[in-house]
N, C-alpha and C positions, 0 to 999 in steps of 0.2 A: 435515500441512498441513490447513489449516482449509477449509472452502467460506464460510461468513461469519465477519464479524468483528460483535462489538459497534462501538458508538461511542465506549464507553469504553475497548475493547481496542484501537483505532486511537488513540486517544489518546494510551494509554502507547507504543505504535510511533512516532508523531511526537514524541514528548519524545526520543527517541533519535535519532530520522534526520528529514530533512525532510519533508512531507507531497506535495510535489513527486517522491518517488524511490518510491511505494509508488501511486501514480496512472498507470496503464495507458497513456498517450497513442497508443500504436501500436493502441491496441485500436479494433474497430468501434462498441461502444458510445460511447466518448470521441469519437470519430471523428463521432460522428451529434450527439454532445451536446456537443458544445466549447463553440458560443456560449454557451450556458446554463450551463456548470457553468465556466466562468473569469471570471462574474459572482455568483459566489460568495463568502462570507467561510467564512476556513477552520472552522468550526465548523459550517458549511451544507455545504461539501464531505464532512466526513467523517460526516454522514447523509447523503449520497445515496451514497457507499461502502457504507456498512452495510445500505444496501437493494438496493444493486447490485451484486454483488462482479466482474461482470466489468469493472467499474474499477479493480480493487485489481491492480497488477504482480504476477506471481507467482513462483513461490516465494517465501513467507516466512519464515527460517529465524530463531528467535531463541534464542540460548542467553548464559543468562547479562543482561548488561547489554549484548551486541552483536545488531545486527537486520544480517540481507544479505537485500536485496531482486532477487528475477532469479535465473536462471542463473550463478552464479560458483565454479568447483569448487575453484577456488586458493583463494576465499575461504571457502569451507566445508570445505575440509582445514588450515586456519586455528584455527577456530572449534571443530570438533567433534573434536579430533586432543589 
């Protein structure tokens, strides 16, 4: 598991999954910065990701051409089985 991502590495994560499922919302940072970062264009969100990762959901597990974003252990005995 990473602690940052590029912007390009987010990148290829939202060509697979939405940029919506890999964005923290339960997190206090999101939480303080909502107004500000839901007036964003997705290419403006995913640099303030790469400068702030406790925006990014965690666990990011990618193998292959599949991403699970979170906690999901049916879905990572799935994946890595």
């Amino acid at each position: 598991m990473k602690d940052t991502y590029s912007v390009e590495e987010l990148k290829e994560i939202t060509n697979k999954i939405p940029l919506d499922e890999i964005l923290n919302k339960k997190g206090v940072v999101y939480k303080e910065r909502r107004s500000e970062l839901e007036g964003l264009t997705p290419d403006q969100l995913l640099e303030e990701l790469s400068k702030d990762p406790k925006l990014i959901r965690r666990p990011i597990v990618i193998k292959d051409n599949q991403v699970i974003v979170g906690y999901d252990e049916k879905a990572y005995e799935r994946i890595l089985t």
